[in-house]
N, C-alpha and C positions, 0 to 999 in steps of 0.2 A: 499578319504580324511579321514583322521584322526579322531573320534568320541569318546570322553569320556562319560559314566552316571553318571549322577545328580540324586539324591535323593530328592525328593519332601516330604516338610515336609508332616506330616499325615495327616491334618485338610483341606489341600489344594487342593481342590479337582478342583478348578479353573485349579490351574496350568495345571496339567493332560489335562482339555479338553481343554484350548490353544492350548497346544503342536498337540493333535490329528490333532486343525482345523489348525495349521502353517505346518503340511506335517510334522513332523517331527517320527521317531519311538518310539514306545511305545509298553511296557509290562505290561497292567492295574491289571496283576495280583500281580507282584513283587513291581507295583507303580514306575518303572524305568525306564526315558527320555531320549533316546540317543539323544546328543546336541552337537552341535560344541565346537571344541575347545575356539571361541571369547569368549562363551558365559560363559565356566569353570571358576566361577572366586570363591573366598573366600564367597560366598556368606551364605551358610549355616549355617559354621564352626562360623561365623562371629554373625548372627542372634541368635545360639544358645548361645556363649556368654553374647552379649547383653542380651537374656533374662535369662541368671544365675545369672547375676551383678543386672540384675531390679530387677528379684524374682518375674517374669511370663512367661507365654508361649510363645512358640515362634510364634505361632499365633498370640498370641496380639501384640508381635514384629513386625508383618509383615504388619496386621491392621495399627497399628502406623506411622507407618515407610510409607505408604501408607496414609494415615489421612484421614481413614473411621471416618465417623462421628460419629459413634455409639459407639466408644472406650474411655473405664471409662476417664475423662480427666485426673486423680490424676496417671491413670495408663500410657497415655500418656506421661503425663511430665518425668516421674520416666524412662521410655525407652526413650526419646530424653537427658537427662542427661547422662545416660549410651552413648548415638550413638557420644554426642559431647566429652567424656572423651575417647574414644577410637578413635576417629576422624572417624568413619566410614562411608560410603559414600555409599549408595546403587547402585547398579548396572542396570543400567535405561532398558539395553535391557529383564534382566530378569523381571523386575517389569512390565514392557510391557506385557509381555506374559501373566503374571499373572491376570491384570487388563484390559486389553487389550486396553491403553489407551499409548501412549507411551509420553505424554503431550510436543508433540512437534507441532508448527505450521509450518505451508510454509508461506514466504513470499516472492510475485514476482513483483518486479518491471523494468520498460522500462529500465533504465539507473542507476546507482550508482553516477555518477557523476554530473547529472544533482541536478543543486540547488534545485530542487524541490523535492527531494526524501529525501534525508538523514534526515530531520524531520520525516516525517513518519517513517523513519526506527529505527530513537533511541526513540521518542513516540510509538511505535508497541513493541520494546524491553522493553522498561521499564514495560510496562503493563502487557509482558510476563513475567518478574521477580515477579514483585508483585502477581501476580498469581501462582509460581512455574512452570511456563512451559519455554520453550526454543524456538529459532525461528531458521528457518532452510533459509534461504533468498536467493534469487537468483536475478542476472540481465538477461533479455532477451538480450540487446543490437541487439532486432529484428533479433535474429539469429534461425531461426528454429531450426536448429541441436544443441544450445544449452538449444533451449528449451526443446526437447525430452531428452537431458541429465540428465535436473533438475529435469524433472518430475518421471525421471526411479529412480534416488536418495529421493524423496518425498516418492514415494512407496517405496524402501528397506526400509527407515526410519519411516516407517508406521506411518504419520503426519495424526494430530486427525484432521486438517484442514488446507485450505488455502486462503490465500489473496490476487486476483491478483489488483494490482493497477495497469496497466499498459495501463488504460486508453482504452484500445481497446480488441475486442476478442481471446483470445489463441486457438485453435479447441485442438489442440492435447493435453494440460493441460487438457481444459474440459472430453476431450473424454474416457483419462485415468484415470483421478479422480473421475468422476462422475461414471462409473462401477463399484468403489469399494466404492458408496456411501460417500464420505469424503465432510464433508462440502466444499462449495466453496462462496467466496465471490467476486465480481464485480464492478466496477464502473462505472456505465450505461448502459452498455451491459449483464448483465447478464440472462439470458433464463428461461424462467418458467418453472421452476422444483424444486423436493422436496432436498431438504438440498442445496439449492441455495440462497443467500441474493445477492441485488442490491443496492448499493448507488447513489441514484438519485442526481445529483447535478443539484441545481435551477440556472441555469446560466443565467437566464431572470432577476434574481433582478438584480443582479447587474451589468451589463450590459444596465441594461435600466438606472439604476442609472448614470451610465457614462457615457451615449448618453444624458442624461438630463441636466446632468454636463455641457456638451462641448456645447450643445444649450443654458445654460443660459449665457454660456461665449462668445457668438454673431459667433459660429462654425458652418457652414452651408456647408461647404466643409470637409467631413471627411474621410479621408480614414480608410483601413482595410485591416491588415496583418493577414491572414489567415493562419493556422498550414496544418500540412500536408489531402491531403483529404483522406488518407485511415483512418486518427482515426476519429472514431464517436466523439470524445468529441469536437474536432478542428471544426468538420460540424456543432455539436451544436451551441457552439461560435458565428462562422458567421452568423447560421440562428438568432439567440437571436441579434445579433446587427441589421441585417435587418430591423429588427422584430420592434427594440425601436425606429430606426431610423422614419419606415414608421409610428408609432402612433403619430411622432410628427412632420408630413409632409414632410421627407425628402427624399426625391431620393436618391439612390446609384449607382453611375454613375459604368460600368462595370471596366471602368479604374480605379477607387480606391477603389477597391476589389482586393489585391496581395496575389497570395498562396505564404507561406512561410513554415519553418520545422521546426518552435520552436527551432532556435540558434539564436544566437549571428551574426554571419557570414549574415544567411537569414536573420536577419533584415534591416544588410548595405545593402544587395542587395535590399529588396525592397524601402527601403528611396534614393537608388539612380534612382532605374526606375520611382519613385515618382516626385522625384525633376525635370524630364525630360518632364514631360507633359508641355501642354502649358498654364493649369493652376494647380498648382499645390494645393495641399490640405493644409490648415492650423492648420491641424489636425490630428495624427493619432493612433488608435485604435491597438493594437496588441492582438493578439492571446496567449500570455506568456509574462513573462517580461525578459526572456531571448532574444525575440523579441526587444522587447522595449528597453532594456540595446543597442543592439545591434545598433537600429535608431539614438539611442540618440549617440553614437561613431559617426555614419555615419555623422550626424547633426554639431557635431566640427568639423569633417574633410574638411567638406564642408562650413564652417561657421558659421552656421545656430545656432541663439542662442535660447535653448529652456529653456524657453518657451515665449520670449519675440514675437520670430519668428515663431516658430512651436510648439503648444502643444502634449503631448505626455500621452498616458493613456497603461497601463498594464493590465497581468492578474496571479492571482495567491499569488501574495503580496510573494515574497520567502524573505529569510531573508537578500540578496542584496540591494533590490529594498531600502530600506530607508537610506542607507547608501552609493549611488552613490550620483554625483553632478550634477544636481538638483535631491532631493530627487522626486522618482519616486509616480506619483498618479496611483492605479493600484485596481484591483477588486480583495478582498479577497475570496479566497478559501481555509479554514484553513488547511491547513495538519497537525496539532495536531487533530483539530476534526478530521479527514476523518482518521487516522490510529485507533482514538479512537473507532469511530464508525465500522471499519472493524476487530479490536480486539473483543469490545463486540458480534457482529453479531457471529462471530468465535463459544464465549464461549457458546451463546443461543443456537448454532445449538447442541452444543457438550456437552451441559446440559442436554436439552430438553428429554421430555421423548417419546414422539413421535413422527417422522416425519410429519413435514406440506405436504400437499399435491403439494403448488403449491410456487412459488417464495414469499420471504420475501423482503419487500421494505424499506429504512433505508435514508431519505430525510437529504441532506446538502444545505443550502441557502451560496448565495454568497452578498457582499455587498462593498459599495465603498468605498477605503482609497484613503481620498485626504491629497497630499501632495505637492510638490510646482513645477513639470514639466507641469502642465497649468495655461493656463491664458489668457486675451481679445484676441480675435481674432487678429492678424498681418492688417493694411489695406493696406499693401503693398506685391508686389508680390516675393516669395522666390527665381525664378529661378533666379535672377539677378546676385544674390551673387552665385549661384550655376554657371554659366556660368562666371563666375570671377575668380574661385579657380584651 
């Protein structure tokens, strides 16, 4: 392959020991990097400009252009006057080298398409702007082999951190990131170790808030659509409704406990295995509200008017849930906070001056929005109208 030399200004003595620890050749006597061609760009020619125009060095240029904090500000200003009259744009892979920072994040989420991410991902983005950094994002679509993709591209991209929201454990993300020491951040599952942060979500408040809900509305038949059992958050869930149910004496019969997979599609199916019992539930609980969206289709289909007939409770509050008919009651779990909280954790790791020793813990409560899919208990029996339609 083809290799040009770069001249590293004099004062840069950074640059130099980059290059060394990136594998790359070096002549510490002549001060000269042999580097790829990507990387050949206007950079120098460009820098020493800029500082002919301010009338300072181009170390202070580079300082600047970098925004070390220690650089006169009067002298700052006079070089970013200069960078926006010439429109120049620094070159992020060389600034990397130099600072060894390349101020990009990872961010990995289950699905793109699911209503519940895309919050997160333009709140994680915006936070990345205002900070100067960039976000590098991936979906799993729980495909292994695309996950080992993203994370071989995380590494070329040398991300100062990452953010896996995808609710459950990645091994292979972990296993690659964490050798090369890169912050990582978690939601629930995250392992105790050092440059590791965990976002605990309190899925007990509000959850009990909404088994409280449904018992003062005279709900003593409740069922539960459960998400799938390989993600921990889903087993959470169910055990927290268990949980509210039995401190306010209710039984949970094994029949209205349904595992479902956080769609739409799994919801009709469990409101129709629902409707089939020989008493049916007057009540029920989803695991998401793409769940919930999905009952409540199944419930016109069938008849079934909610909430006069059947009440309905969510999770997650996505920006759907208020804007279906009946607007949906469902337990908030912000995804503005939860991207905010997985940005900051990011910058703490990748501030910080020393590594913690053991996992960092970063607590989200959940809480209940009610809106108008519940209501008194039905004192008539649902299958009726279900064996009619």
């Amino acid at each position: 392959m083809q290799s040009y030399h770069y001249f590293a200004v004099e004062d840069d003595r950074r640059l130099h020991q980059r290059a060394i620890e990136a594998g790359w050749n070096s002549n510490p006597g002549k001060r000269i990097l042999t580097v790829l061609p990507s990387l050949l760009v206007s950079v120098t020619m460009d820098i020493k400009e800029i500082a002919r125009r301010a009338k300072v060095s181009t170390a202070t240029v580079s300082r600047a252009i970098n925004r070390v904090p220690t650089v006169d500000p009067q002298l700052a200003k006079r070089v970013w006057k200069v960078v926006d009259e010439l429109g120049y744009y620094p070159n992020t892979q060389a600034r990397a080298l130099v600072s060894g920072k390349s101020r990009i994040f990872g961010l990995v989420v289950s699905e793109i398409t699911n209503p519940f991410f895309p919050e997160i991902v333009q709140t994680f983005e915006e936070l990345a702007v205002q900070n100067n950094y960039e976000i590098l994002l991936t979906s799993t679509v729980h495909d292994s082999t695309r996950m080992k993709s993203s994370v071989r591209r995380m590494i070329e991209r040398r991300v100062d951190g990452v953010a896996i929201l995808t609710f459950g454990m990645e091994e292979s993300l972990l296993d690659d990131l964490r050798l090369r020491k890169v912050p990582l951040v978690f939601v629930d599952v995250g392992p105790n170790a050092a440059k590791v942060s965990n976002i605990r979500i309190d899925y007990q408040n509000g959850i009990r808030q909404a088994v409280q809900h449904l018992a003062a509305l005279r709900h003593t038949s409740i069922a539960f659509v459960a998400g799938p059992t390989h993600l921990k958050s889903a087993e959470a869930r169910k055990e927290a409704f268990r949980q509210a149910m039995s401190e306010i004496g209710l039984l949970v019969a094994p029949e209205m406990l349904v595992v479902g997979d956080h769609t739409m599609e799994g919801g009709m199916r469990a409101l129709g295995d629902l409707m089939r019992l020989p008493t049916p539930p007057t009540a029920v609980f989803c695991s998401n509200d793409m769940t919930a969206i999905g009952v409540m289709r199944e419930a016109y289909d069938l008849g079934i008017k909610v909430p006069h007939d059947l009440s309905v409770v969510g999770f997650d509050d996505i920006r759907f849930s208020e804007f279906i008919t009946p607007p949906l009651t469902t337990v908030r779990m912000s995804q503005t906070e939860l991207a905010r909280i997985a940005f900051q954790a990011l910058m703490n790791d990748v501030t910080e001056e020393a590594a913690s020793s053991g996992r960092k813990e970063y607590p989200l409560s959940t809480s209940l929005i009610l809106r108008r899919s519940t209501a008194l208990a039905s004192s008539h029996l649902i299958r009726a109208k279900v064996s009619t339609t």
